[in-house]
C-alpha positions in Angstrom: 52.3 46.6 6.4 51.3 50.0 5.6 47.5 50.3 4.9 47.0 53.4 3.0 43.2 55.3 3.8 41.0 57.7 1.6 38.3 58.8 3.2 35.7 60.1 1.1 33.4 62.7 3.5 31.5 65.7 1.9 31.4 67.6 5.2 34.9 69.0 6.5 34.2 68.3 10.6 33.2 64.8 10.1 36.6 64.3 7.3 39.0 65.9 9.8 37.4 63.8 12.8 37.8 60.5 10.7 41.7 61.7 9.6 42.3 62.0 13.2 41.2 58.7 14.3 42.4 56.7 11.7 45.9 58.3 12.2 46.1 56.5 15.4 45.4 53.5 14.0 48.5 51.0 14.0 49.8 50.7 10.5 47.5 53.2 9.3 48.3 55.7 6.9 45.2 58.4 5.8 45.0 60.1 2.9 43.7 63.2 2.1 40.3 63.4 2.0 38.0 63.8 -0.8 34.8 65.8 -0.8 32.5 64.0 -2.9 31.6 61.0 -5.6 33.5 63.0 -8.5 36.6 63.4 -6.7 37.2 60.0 -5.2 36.5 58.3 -9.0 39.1 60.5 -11.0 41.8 60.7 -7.7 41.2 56.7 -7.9 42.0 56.7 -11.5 44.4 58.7 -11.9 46.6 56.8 -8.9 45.8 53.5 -11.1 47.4 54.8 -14.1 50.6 53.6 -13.3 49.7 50.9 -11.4 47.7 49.3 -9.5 50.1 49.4 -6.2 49.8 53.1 -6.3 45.8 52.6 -5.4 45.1 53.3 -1.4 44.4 50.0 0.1 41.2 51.1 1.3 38.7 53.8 0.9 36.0 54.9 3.6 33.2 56.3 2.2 30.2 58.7 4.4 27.1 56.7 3.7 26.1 60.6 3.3 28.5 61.0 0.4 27.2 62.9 -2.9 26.4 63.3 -5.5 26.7 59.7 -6.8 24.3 57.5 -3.4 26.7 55.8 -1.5 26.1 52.1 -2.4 26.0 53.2 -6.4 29.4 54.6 -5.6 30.6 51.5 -3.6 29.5 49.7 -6.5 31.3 51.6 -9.2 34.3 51.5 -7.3 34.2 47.9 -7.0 33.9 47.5 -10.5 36.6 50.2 -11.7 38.7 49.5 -8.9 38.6 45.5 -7.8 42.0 45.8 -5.6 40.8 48.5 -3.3 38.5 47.7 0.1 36.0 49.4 0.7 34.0 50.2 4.0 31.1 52.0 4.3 30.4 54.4 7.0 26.6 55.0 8.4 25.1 56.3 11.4 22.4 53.7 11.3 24.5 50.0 10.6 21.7 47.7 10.2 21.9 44.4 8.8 19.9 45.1 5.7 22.1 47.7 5.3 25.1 45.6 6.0 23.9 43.0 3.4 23.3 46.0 0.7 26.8 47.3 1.2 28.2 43.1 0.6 26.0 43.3 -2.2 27.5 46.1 -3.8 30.9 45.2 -3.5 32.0 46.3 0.6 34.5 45.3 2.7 33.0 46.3 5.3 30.4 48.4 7.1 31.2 50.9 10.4 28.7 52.7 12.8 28.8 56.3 13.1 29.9 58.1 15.6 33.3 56.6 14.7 35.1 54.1 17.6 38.3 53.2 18.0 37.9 49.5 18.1 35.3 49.1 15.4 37.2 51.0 13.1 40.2 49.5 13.1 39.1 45.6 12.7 37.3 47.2 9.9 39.9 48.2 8.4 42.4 45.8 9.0 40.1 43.3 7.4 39.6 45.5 4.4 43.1 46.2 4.0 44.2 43.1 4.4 41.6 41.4 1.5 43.2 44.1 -0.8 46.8 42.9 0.1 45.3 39.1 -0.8 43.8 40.5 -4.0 46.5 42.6 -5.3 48.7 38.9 -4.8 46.4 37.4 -7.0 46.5 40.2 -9.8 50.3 40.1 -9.9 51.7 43.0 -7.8 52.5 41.1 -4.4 56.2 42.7 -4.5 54.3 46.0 -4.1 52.4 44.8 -1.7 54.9 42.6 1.0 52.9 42.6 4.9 56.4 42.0 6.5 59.3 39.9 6.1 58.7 36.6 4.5 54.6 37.0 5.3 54.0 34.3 3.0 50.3 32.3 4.4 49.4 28.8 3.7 46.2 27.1 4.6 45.6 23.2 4.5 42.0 22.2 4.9 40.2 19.1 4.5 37.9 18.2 1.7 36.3 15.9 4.8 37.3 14.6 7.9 40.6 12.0 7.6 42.3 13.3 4.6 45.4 13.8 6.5 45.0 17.6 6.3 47.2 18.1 9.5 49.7 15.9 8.8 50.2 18.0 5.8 50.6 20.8 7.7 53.1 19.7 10.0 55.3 18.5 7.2 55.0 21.6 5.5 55.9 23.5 8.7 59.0 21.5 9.4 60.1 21.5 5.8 59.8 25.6 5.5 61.6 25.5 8.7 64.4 23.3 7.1 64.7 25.4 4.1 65.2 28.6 5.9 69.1 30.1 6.0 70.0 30.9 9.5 66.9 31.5 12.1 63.7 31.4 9.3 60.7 31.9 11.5 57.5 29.7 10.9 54.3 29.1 12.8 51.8 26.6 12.4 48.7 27.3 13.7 45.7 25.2 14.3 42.4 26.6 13.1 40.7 23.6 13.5 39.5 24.8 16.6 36.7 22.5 17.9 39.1 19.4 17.3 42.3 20.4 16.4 45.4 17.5 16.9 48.5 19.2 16.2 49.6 19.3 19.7 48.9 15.5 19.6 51.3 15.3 16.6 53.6 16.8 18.5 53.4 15.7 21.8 52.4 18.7 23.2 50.9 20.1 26.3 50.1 23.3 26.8 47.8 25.7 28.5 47.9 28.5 25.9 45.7 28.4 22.8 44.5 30.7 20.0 41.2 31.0 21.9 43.3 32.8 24.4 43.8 35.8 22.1 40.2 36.3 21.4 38.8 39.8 22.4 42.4 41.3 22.6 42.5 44.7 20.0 46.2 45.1 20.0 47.9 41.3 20.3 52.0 42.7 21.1 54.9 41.0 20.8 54.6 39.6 24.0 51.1 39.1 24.6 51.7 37.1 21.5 55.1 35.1 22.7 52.8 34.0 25.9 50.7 32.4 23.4 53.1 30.6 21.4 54.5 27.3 22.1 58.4 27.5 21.2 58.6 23.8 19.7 62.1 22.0 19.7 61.9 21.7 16.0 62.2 25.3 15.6 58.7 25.9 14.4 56.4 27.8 16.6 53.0 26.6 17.9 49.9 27.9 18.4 47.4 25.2 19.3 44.0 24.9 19.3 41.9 24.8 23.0 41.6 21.9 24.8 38.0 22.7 25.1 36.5 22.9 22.0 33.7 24.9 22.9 35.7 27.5 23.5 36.6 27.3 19.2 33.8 29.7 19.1 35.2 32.5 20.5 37.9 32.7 17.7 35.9 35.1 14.6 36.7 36.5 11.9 37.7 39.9 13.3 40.2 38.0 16.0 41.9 35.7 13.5 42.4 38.9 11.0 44.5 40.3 13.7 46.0 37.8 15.0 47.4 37.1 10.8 48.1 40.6 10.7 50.2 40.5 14.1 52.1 37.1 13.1 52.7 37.6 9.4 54.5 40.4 10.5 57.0 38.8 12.5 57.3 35.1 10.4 59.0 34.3 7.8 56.3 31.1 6.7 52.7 30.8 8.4 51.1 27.2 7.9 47.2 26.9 9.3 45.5 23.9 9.4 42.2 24.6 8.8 40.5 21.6 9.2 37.9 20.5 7.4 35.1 22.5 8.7 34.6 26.0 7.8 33.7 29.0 10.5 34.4 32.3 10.5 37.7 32.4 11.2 39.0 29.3 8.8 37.3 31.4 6.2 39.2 34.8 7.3 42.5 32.6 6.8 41.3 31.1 3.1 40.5 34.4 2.0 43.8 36.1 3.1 46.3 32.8 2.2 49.1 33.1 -0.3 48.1 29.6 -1.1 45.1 27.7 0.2 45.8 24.3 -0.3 42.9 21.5 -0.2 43.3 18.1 0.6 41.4 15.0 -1.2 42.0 11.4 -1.2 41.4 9.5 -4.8 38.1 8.4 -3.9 34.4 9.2 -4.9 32.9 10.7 -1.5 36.2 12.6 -1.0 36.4 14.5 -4.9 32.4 15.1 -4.0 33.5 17.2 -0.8 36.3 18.9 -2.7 33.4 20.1 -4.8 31.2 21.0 -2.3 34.0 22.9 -0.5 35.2 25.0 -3.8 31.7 25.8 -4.7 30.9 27.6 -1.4 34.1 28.9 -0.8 32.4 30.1 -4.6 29.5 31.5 -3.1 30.7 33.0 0.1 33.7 34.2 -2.3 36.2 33.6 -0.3 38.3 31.8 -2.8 37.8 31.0 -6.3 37.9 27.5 -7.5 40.8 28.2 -9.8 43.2 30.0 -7.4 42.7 26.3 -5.3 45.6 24.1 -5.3 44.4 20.4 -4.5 46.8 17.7 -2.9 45.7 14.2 -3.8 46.7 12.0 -0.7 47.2 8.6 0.2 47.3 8.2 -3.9 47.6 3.6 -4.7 48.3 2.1 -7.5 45.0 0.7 -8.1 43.7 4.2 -7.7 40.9 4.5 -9.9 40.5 8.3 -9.9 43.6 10.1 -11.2 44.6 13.8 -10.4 44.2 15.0 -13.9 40.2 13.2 -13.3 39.9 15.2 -9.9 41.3 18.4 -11.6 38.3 18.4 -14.1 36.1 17.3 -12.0 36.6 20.1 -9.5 37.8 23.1 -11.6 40.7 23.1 -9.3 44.3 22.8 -10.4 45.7 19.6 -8.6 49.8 19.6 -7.3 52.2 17.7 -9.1 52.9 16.4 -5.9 51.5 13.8 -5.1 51.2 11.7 -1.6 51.0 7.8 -2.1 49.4 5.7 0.4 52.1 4.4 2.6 50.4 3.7 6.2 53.3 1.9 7.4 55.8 4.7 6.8 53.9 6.5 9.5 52.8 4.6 12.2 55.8 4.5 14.4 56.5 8.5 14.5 52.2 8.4 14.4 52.2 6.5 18.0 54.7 8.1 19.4 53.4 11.6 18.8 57.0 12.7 17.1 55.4 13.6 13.6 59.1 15.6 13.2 60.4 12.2 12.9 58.9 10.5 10.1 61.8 8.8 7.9 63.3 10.9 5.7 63.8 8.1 3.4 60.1 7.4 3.2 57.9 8.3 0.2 55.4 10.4 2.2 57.7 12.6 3.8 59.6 13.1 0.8 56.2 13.7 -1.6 55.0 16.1 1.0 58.2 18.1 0.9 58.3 18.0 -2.2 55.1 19.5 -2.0 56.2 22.4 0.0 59.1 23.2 -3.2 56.5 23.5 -5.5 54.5 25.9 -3.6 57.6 27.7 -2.5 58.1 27.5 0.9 60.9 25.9 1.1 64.2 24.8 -1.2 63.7 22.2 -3.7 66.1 20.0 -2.5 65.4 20.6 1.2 64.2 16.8 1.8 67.6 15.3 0.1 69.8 17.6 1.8 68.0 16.9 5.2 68.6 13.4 4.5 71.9 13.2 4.0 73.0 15.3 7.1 70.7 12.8 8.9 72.1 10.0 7.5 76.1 11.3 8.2 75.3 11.9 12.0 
């Protein structure tokens, strides 16, 4: 993806010096520079007037910027302009300052004298929330990260939802859908506890932690990384020691999704059912962030808790939500259409009945990829993945059968 830069800098050495930085920034492509307030609101309209896609992804704007203050003008371009990022540049980045520039509608916030480093996780992040929001308004065609690039995030309402088990069926059916060599990752953001490998029986010395502090994560550095499951689908696992979760931030997992979206056809993350900085990153930049409930009282409460402070953090908003009602009986008291109201979340047609038995054998053996096709939970769940588009919707039929002939 091409992330297209305006710099807005009043004094001419400090615009070319930021032009020339950001022009060696992967991906990046700067603009020219506007001079002051004035400029940067009619250049910004007048791109919008055909469309939105024709905005810059991202505007950086000289805390020293006039004649319109700097915050006023992050402000108004916030409000005129909801698709664009914007990061704020100052030679004194404090955290009142930093909470000031959230407040007025920021991205992000970047120290002067420019570096390297800093300014590009700033303004991949930025560019990259744009890219998420311009999805939401409608213009995702104008705005495709790579081939495929399509995100999906499964967390947990709570703890034993079956918010992983999701995610591996989801992998495995987007992997099934795909004609000739589809590419699809599954990561695991639950990082202080994550069990995909378990799922999958698998071993391996390599985790997501293991990218943490690296600014520029390469094809290969990335393929080290990666486990290259027999399925097809490609896993990265969470550490075997949890405490090392907490080197994964937001700024790492932003580049690692800008590094694999690039190169997969379908990304699945299982987010778990705690959120951190980086399990937020992923909501906020997912295609689709999926939530995961079962039909009971304590579970619906923590799907509202969850939605509210995604809310307030505003990561996601509790309408762009799509809730999966799991383990779903027949003397299931609370219905999806009940949880939908309740939570102000739309809830998937799909739904996943309670079927323990259909999953203990592939369960115990730690071959979740083998889960009978003929059962209801496998089907329901790929059925799942055709309704959010992942995959074909007669991917679980068609599997079936060609399992069934052999």
């Amino acid at each position: 993806m091409t992330t297209r830069v305006l710099p807005a800098v009043s004094d001419p050495d400090a615009a070319r010096a930021m032009v020339t930085l950001l022009s060696q920034l992967p991906g990046c492509e700067p603009l020219r520079p506007v001079p002051d307030s004035t400029a940067l609101l009619d250049t910004l309209a007048a791109q919008a007037h055909e469309t939105v896609a024709d905005l810059p992804e991202v505007v950086v704007i000289h805390e020293r910027m006039g004649p319109l203050p700097a915050l006023e003008l992050i402000r108004e371009v916030a409000l005129r302009f909801p698709a664009v990022g914007v990061v704020l540049a100052s030679a004194d980045p404090t955290a009142r300052l930093y909470s000031a520039a959230m407040e007025a509608g920021a991205r992000g916030l970047v120290g002067l004298p420019l570096s390297y480093d800093e300014l590009s996780a700033r303004i991949t992040a930025a560019g990259q929330w744009a890219a998420g929001m311009r999805r939401h308004l409608g213009v995702g065609d104008a705005m495709a990260s790579g081939p495929g690039a399509r995100l999906v995030t499964v967390s947990g309402a709570k703890g034993g939802v079956g918010a992983t088990l999701l995610a591996c069926q989801l992998a495995l059916a987007a992997r099934a859908a795909g004609p000739g060599e589809r590419r699809v990752m599954l990561i695991d953001l639950d990082l202080l506890c994550g069990d995909v490998g378990s799922f999958f029986d698998v071993q391996f010395r390599r985790s997501v932690a293991d990218l943490s502090g690296i600014a520029d994560i390469t094809p290969q550095v990335l393929a080290e990384a990666v486990f290259p499951h027999e399925t097809g689908v490609s896993l990265l696992i969470a550490p075997a020691e949890g405490e090392r979760g907490e080197d994964v931030s937001d700024t790492t997992l932003r580049q690692l999704l800008s590094a694999v979206r690039t190169r997969y056809d379908v990304v699945v993350a299982d987010c778990g059912s705690h959120l951190s900085g980086a399990t937020a990153a992923a909501v906020e930049l997912a295609d689709t962030a999926l939530l995961v409930t079962t039909p009971d009282v304590i579970s619906v409460r923590a799907v509202n808790r969850m939605v509210r402070m995604w809310d307030r953090l505003q990561i996601r908003k509790a309408e762009e939500t799509l809730t999966v009602v799991n383990r779903l009986g027949r003397t299931s008291h609370i219905q999806p259409q009940l949880i939908s109201r309740i939570t102000g979340t739309r809830v998937a047609r799909s739904v996943v009945p309670a079927a323990f038995r259909e999953l203990q054998e592939a369960m115990d053996a730690g071959r979740i990829q083998d889960l009978d096709h003929r059962g209801t939970v496998r089907r329901a769940m790929w059925a799942l993945a055709s309704e959010i588009g992942i995959s074909a919707p007669d991917t679980a039929s068609v599997s079936g059968r060609r399992k069934g002939k052999r």
